[in-house]
N, C-alpha and C positions, 0 to 999 in steps of 0.2 A: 476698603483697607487703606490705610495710611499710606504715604512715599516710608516713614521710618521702618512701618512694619512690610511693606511691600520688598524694597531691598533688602533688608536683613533676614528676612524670612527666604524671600523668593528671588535671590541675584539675578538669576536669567530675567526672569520678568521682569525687574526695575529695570535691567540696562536699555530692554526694547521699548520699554511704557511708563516713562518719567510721569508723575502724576505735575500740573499745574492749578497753579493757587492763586492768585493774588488779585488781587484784585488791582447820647449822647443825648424835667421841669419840675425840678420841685417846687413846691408851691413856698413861697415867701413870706417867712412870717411879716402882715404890716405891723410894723413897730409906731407907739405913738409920739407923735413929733412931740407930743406934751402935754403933764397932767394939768389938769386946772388949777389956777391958783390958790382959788376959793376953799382949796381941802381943808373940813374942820379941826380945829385943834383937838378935838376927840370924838370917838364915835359916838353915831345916837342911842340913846339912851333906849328906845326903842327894842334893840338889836338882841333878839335871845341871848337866854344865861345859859343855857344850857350846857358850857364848855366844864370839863370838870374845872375843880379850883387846883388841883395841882397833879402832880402825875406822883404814878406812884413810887412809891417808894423804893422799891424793887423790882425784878423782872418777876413774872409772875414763875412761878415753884414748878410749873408742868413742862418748861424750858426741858430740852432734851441735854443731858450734861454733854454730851459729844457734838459737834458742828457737824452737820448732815455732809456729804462729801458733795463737793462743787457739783458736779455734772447731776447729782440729784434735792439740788438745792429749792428748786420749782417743783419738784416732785412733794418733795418735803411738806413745802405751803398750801399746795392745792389742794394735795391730800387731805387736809384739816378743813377744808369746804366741802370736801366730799364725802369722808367721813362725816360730816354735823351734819350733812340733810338726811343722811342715813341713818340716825341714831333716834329718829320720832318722826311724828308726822307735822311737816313742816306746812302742808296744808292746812291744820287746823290754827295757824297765826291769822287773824281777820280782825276788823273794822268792819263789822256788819256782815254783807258778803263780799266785802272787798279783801281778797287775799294782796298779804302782806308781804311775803315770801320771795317774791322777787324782789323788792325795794332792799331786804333785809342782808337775803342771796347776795345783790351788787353789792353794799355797804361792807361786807364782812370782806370780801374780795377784794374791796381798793385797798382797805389795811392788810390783809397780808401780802398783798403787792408792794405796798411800804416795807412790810416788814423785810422782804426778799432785797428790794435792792437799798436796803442797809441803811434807809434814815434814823435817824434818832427819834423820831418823831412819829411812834406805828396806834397812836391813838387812834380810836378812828372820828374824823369830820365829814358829816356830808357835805355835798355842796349848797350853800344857801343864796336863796336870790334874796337882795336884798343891797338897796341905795340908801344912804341915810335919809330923812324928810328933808332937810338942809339941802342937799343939794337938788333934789329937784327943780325947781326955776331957775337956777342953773345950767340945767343939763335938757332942757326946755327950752330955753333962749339959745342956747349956745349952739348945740344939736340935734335941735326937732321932735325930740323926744314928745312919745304921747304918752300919758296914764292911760289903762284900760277904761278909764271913762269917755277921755278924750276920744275913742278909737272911733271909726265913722261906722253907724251900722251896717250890715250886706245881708241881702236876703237869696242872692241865688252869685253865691262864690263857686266857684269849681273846684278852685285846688288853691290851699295855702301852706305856702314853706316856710318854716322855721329852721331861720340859719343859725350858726354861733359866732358871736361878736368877737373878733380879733383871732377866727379859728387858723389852723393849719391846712384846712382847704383852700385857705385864700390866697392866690395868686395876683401879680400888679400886671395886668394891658393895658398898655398906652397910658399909663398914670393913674388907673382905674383899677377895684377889685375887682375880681372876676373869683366866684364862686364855682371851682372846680368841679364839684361833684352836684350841685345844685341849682347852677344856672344852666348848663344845657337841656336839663330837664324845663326846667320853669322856662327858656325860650321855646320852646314846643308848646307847654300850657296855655300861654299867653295867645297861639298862634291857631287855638282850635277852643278857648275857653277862656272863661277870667281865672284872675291868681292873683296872689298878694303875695309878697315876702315881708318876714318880721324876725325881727330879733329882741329877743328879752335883755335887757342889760343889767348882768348879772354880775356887778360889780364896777366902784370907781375907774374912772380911766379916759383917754380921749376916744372920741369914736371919729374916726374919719370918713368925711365928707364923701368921698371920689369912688361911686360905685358905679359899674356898667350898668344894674340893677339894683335902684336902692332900695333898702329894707325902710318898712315903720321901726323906729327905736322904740318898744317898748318899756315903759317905768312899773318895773313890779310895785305893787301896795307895801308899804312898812306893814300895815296893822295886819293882824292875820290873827284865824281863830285859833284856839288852844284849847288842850284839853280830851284830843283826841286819843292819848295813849290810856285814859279813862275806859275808855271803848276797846282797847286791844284784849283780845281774848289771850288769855297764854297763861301757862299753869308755872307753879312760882322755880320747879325743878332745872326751866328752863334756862336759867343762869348756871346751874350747876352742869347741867352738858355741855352749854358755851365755854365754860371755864377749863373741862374740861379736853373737849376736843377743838379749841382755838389757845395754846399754849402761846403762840406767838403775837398773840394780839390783844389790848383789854378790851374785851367787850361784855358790859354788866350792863345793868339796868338803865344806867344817865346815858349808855351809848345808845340801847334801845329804843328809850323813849325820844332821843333825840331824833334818828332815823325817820321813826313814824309822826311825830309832830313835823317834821319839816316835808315827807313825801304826802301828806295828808293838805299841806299848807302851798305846794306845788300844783296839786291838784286843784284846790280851790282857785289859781291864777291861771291854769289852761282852762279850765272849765269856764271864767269868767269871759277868756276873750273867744272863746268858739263860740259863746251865747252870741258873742257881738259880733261876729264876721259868718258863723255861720256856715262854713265851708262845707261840700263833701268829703272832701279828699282832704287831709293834713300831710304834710312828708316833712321827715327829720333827718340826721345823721347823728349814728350815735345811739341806739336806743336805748341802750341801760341810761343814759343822761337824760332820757323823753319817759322813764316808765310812767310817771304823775301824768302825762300828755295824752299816751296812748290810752289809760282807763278814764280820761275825763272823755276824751275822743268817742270810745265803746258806751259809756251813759249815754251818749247823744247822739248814738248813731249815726257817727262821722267815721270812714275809714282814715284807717291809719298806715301808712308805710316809712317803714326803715330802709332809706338808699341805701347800698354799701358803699362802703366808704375803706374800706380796706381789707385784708385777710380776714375770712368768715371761719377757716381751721387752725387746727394746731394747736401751741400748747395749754392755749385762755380758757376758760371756762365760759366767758359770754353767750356763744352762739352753740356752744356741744354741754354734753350731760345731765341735761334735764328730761330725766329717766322720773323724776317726782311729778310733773306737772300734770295735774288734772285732765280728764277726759275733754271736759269744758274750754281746757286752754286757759291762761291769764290774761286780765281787764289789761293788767299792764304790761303787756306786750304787744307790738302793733301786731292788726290783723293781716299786713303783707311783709314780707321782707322781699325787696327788689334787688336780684345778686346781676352782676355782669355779663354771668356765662353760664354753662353746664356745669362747671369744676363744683362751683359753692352751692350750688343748688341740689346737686348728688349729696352735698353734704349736708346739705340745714331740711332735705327730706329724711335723712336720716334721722338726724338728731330733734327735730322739732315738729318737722312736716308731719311726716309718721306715726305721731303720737296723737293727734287733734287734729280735727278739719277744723278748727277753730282760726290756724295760723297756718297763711301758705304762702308760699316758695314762688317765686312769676321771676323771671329773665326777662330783665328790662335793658338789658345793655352797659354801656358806660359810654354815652358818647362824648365824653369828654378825651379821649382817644382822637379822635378824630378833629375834631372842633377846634383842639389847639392848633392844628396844623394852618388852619387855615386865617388865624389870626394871635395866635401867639409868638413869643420872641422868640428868632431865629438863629440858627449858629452864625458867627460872622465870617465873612470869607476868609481870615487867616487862620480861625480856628478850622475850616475846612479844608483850606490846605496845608495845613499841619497834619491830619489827618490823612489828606492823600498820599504822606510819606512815607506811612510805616505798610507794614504789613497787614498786624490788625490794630484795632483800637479796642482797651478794654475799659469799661465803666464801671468804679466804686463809689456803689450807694450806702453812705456813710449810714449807719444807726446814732445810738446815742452814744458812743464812744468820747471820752474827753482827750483822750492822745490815739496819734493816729496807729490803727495795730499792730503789731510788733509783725504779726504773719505776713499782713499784706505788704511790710517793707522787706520782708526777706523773697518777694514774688517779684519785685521791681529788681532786686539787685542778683538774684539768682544766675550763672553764668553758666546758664544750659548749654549753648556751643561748645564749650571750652569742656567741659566735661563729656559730652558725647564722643569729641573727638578724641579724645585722649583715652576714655572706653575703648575706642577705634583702634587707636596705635597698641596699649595694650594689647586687642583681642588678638591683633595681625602678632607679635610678637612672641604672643604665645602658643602661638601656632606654626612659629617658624622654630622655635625653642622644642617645641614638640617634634618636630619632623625632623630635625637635626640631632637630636638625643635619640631617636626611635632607628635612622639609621646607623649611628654611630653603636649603639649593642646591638644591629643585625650585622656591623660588616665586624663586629667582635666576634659575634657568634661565627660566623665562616673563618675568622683565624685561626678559632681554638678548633676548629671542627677538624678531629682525624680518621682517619678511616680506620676500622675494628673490624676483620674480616670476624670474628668471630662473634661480634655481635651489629652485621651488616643494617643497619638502615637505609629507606632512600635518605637521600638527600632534600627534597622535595617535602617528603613528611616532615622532616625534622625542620626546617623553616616556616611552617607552618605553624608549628605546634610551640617552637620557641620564639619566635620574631612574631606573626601573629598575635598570639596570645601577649606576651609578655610587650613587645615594644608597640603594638595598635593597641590590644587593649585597657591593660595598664594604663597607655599614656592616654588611652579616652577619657576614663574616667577621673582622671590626673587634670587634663583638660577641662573638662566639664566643672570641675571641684574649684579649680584655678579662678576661673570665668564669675562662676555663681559669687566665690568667698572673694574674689580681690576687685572684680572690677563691678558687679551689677549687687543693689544693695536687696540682699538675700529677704531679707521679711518684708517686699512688696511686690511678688512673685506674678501678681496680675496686671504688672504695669505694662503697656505694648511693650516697650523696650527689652524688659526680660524675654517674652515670650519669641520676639524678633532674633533674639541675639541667640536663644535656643533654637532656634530654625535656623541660622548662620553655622550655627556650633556642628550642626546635625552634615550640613555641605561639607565641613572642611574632614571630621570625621571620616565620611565617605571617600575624600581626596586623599587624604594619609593612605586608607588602607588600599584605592585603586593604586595608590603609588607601590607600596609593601608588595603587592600580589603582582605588578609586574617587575617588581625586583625579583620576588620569588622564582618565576617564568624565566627570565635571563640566568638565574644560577641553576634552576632544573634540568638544564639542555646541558648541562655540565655535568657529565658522571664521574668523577673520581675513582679511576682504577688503582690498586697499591700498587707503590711503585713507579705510577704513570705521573710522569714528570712534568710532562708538557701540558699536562690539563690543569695541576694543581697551579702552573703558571698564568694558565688559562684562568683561571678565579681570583688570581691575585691581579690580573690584569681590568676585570668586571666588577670586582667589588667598589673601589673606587670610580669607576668610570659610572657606573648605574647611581652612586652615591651623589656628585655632579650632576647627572641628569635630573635627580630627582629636586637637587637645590634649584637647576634653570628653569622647571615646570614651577614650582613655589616660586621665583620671581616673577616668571611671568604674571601668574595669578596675583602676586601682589601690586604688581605696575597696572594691571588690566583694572584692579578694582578700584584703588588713588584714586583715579578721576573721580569714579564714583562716592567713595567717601566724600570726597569736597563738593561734591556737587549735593549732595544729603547735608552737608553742614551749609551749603548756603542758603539750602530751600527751608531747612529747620528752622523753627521758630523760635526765636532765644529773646532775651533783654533788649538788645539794643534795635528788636524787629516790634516792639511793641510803641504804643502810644497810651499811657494810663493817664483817663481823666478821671477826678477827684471828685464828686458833689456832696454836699454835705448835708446833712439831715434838714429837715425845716423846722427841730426845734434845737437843733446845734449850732456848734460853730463851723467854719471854715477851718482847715487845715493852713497851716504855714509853710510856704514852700522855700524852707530853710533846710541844713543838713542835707540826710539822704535822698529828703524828694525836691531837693533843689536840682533838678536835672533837665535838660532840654525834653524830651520825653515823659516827663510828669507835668499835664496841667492841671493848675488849680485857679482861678480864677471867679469875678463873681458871675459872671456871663453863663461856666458852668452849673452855678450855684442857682441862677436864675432862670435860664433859657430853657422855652418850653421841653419838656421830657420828651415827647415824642419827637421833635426834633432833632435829640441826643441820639433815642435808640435806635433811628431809623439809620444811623450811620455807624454804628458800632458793631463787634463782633462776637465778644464777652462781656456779663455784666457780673459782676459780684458783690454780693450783700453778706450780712449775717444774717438776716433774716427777712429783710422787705418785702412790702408787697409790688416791688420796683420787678421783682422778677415775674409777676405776670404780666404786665405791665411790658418788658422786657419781650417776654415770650409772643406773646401777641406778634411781632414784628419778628421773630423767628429767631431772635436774638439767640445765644446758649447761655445758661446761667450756673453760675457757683454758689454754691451756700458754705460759708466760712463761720462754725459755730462762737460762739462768744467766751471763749475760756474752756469750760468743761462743760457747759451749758445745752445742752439739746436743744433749744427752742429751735432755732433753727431748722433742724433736723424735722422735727415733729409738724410744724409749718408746713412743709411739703415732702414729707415720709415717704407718702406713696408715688413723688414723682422720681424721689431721688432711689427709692427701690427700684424701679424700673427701668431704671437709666437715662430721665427726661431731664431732669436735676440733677448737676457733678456737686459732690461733697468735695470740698478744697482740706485734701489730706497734705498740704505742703508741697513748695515751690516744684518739687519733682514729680512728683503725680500731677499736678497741673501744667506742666508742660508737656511732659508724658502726652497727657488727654486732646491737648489742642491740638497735638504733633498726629493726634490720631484719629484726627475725626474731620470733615471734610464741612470749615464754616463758610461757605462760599451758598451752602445748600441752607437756607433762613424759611421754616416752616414752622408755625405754631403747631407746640403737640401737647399745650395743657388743658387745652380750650376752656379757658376761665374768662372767658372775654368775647362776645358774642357781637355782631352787629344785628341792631334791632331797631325797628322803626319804631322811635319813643312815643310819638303821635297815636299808634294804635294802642299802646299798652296804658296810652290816658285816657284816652278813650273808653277801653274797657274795665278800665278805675272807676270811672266817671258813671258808665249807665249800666252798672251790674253786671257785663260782659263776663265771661269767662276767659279767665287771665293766664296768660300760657308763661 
């Protein structure tokens, strides 16, 4: 229980058992210092046509005339992926017996992902590998590059990785890349077997020199076969369902053929360099970007693995819904997916495991967790004692947001204190306004009260039944009504604070009518005889004097508590008790620490922007995202985290559903529910309870890659 709900709930117990309390990597995009000079003044000629020649003319007619409402906007999108696989057998799309279906699957998904977050531009383009011929001896001299001819033969490889050239994995140490998700693995490789890294260079650009572990650059071939959509089985109707149940996107025949001519044309450039290296093991990230990879891999009896590399749930379709796939499992999908922990593995048996022994689930860890600690960039001493100042420290891990969100500056400038306490003075107020009104009509009631021998009452009864009744409990609920409608905001009835201050409400209740009932007891001893002179003086003399008494008992109680108030507003955790650090996505910008987050207590900096992440979270208290996968990451080190949806957007939500149903995950319903929650939960206590993040000894789990092991 909280200190806020402790006192206000339980006054005697806060005053004897005051609770005490007191007691932060993204990865870097490398930017190229610079393109090559040498760029031709037009592309090669070479370079597929396949782009249509113009867009069309119009939106296409299946357009829904009303905009789907915000918070079901991704609903919207998805649903038209998931509807089309439903609508035929999506199975029977092949190239021989090469299902097509997943190349097809991803391709229809990246555009209506375009089309969700509002480009002009929801055509769909796959991605093409492909350098003009031109530059090659260029990019050969300059940066090492090999053609798959060049590549050096290998007859007994162990494990070769395929990184991506200028990715958002990559991280700078020491002026060096360092592949986050892929070199701690590949220094364990190295360390019980041979291994190679490569990278395809899949488009103009510089490629920089400065790796911990350098990759082969590989020069994809210009020339490539055609002609494969010749070979594509599919019945002509099949435009007419696309057209159909893809309203948001064009996708006809030139987007089709383009798809399978280019994953057909992929394949044949993975397939060329495993002939020449030979590997058992291949590992990627990313595998909707590896499917050509993975089924050149399956032809030649090379296994294949998908590292994860970030959230495997929620609201994507990547890694869940494939309720279509074959008994057999797909060529193009690797045959392992390697998740971090339990969390993603509970999931992707679900959704994939389950379905096929063809494709399984193994918990390989992430020890890039750990790894950075021990050689990545570290907080600087001022940032850590900045840090030593506040109470706690919370971390926002920026998504793709272009201005920084309007929520999380109302959480910075929010002035929890100042409104608690004035709650405070309120509640006492009205509680002195109540007891003061409640005896003021019971010593009316004893003025008007005359005695009627002919319709005698006690006196006792009738206090009871008029004061009682009418000034206790009238003013209760007068009270209560007071409370809920003026001071505590009536539609978040689950917040500690309400529930506390209804437990406060319930003591002072109690106190009014102990007061009543021994006012009652002092005028009971009083029998009013007719006539009897000296008694009814006797009452006049008690009325006021029990009235007095009852205001020095209500001082007391209000002097005794004071302390206590203030001593709750110093422990509470308000604005000026926080330290919010800023870091920003790794394909965004930095925030500006101008206006409202120009403040001593907001840092933004590139040090945050830069410095290893586990370095951050091991010092922090709160993290908050709209959706990252910062918060496993986070949790791991016991961190507490917030999920602050994006608009009206669920993704967030859906991400981690089942943590934030349970209560593992706080949904950030606004500046007052989030302090609410911190004020009530005890972060001194840093336990992971997502378990999505496992320590694993990466040496065994290659091991068991390597010689047919059974892979846990």
């Amino acid at each position: 229980m909280s200190k806020v709900s402790k006192l206000l709930k339980h006054p005697g117990l806060f005053f004897q058992d005051a609770l005490k309390k007191r007691k932060k990597n993204a990865p870097m995009n490398v930017k190229p210092a610079q393109k090559p000079a040498q760029k031709p003044a037009q592309k090669s000629a070479q370079k597929p046509a396949q782009k249509p020649a113009q867009k069309p003319a119009q939106k296409p007619a299946q357009k829904p005339a009303q905009k789907p409402a915000q918070k079901q906007q991704i609903d919207y999108y998805r649903n038209q992926l998931l509807d089309l696989k439903n609508s035929f057998p999506v199975n029977s799309l092949k190239i021989r017996d090469e299902h097509l279906w997943p190349a097809i699957r991803f391709s229809i998904w990246r555009g209506l992902r375009v089309a969700w977050e509002g480009k002009k531009n929801n055509t769909l383009i796959p991605l093409k590998i492909h350098v003009p011929h031109e530059w090659h001896e260029t990019y050969k001299s300059e940066f090492k590059c090999q053609s798959i001819e060049d590549l050096q033969a290998q007859e007994n490889l162990d494990f070769l990785f395929f990184t991506n050239l200028r990715g958002v994995e990559q991280v700078v140490i020491d002026s060096k890349i360092y592949n986050r998700f892929t070199d701690p693995v590949y220094e364990q490789a190295v360390k019980i077997g041979s291994a190679i890294k490569v990278e395809i260079v899949k488009g103009t650009g510089f490629i920089d020199k400065g790796y911990h572990y350098p990759p082969i650059h590989i020069l994809p071939p210009v020339l490539r076969k055609v002609g494969y959509f010749n070979l594509f089985k599919h019945k002509e109707s099949i435009h007419n369902i696309f057209r159909n149940k893809l309203p948001s996107i064009r996708y006809e025949n030139k987007q089709l053929n383009e798809v399978v001519e280019w994953y057909m044309h992929e394949r044949d450039i993975y397939k060329s360099i495993l002939l020449k290296l030979k590997p058992k093991v291949v590992f990627f990230i990313g595998f909707e970007f590896h499917l050509a990879l993975s089924s050149a891999a399956k032809e030649l009896g090379i296994k294949s693995v998908d590292l994860q590399h970030g959230l495997q749930t929620g609201w994507g379709p990547l890694y869940k819904w494939w309720e279509e796939m074959p008994p057999n499992g797909y060529d193009a999908l690797p045959d392992f997916f390697w998740v971090w922990g339990n969390r993603d593995k509970q999931h992707l048996e679900n959704e994939i495991g389950n379905k096929t022994n063809k494709h399984k689930i193994i918990v390989g860890g992430y020890p890039w967790m750990k790894q950075q600690l021990k050689f990545g960039k570290k907080l600087s001493t001022n940032t850590l004692s900045s840090i030593s100042k506040y109470k706690i420290a919370v971390l926002i891990s920026m998504q793709h947001q272009n201005l920084f969100p309007q929520n999380f500056l109302e959480l910075i400038n929010y002035d929890y204190k100042t409104i608690v306490l004035n709650t405070i003075n309120v509640f006492l107020e009205t509680i002195y306004n109540t007891i003061h009104k409640s005896m003021h009509e019971i010593e009316k009631l004893m003025i008007d009260y005359s005695y009627n021998k002919n319709n005698h009452i006690d006196l006792k009864i009738l206090l009871k039944k008029r004061a009682l009744e009418k000034a206790v409990s009238n003013h209760q609920n007068r009270l209560i009504s007071e409370i809920n409608n003026s001071v505590l905001n009536k539609n978040n009835n689950s917040d500690c604070l309400s529930a506390a201050y209804s437990g406060l409400i319930d003591d002072a209740i109690s106190m009014v009518k102990e007061i009543c009932a021994e006012y009652i007891c002092i005028i009971a001893e009083v029998t009013p005889i007719e006539g009897n002179k000296e008694n009814l003086n006797i009452v006049d003399k008690i009325v006021p004097s029990a009235f007095n008494n009852i205001l020095t008992i209500y001082d007391t109680f209000r002097k005794t508590t004071i302390d206590s108030w203030n001593n709750l507003i110093n422990d509470t955790i308000g604005k000026d008790d926080v330290l919010w650090l800023l870091r920003k996505h790794p394909k965004g910008k930095s925030v500006k620490k101008i206006g409202a987050l120009n403040k001593a207590n907001v840092m933004i900096s590139k040090e945050i922007d830069t410095v290893a992440l586990s370095n951050i979270l091991k010092k922090i208290d709160i993290h908050i995202t709209s959706s990252s996968t910062v918060i496993i990451e986070a949790d791991y080190y016991g961190v507490k985290n917030f999920i602050e949806n994006e608009g009206d957007e669920l993704t967030g939500y859906e991400n981690y559903k089942d943590e934030v149903d349970d209560g593992r995950v706080f949904m950030l319903n606004g500046p007052k529910s989030f302090y609410d929650t911190i004020n009530s939960i005890d972060l001194t206590i840093k336990i992971s309870c997502i378990d999505a993040i496992k320590d694993v000894d990466t040496a065994d789990v290659l091991n068991n890659l390597r010689y047919d092991n059974e892979v846990g």
